[in-house]
Phi, psi and omega in degrees: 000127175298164175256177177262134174284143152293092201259146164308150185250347148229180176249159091246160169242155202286147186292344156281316185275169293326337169264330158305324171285300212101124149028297207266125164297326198300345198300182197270315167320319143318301179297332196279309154331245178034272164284356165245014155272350136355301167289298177338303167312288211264359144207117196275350160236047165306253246281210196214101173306128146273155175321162186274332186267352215221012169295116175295146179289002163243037202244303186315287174322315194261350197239316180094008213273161201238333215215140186199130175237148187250127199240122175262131196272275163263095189064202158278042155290142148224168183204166194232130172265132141244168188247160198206134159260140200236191187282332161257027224091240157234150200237112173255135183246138163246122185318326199184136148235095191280126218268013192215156167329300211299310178291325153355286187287327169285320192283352188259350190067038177265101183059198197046185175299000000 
């Protein structure tokens, strides 16, 4: 049995992932973003929690985040989410996105270089 969605009651992205996109909305990037506040709306846990202990220090330091999911965009892109309480609910920011497996695996420590 499936579970029931849950929808986020707003989206945003973090003020570094908007100086990493830019401005111009049309890019594929943008797009991709997008749509996956989209997924959001209408399930705010489309992703895959990581554990609380395996939260990288640096989404704790610089965000403060408590709570952290990790949402696969395509292939290998992904990008990481947290949920927040806001005044009219809850708010998923997303945080980051990785346009590769690899840069993924470097911010979480997993192996490789």
């Amino acid at each position: 049995m499936s579970r029931p969605r849950i929808p986020a009651d707003e989206v945003s992205i973090s003020r570094e992932l908007f100086e990493v996109l830019g401005e111009d909305r049309s890019t594929w990037e943008w797009e991709m973003v997008l749509e996956m506040g989209q997924v959001l709306r209408e399930d705010r846990l489309a992703g895959d929690c990581i554990e609380k202990n395996k939260i990288p220090r640096y989404y704790r330091d610089l965000y403060g985040v408590n709570n952290l999911y990790r949402y696969q965009l395509s292939g290998e892109m992904r990008a990481c989410y947290t949920l927040q309480k806001v005044e009219d609910g809850i708010c998923a920011i997303i945080l980051e996105v990785f346009m590769d497996h690899k840069t993924y695996e470097r911010r979480f420590g997993y192996g490789g270089d």
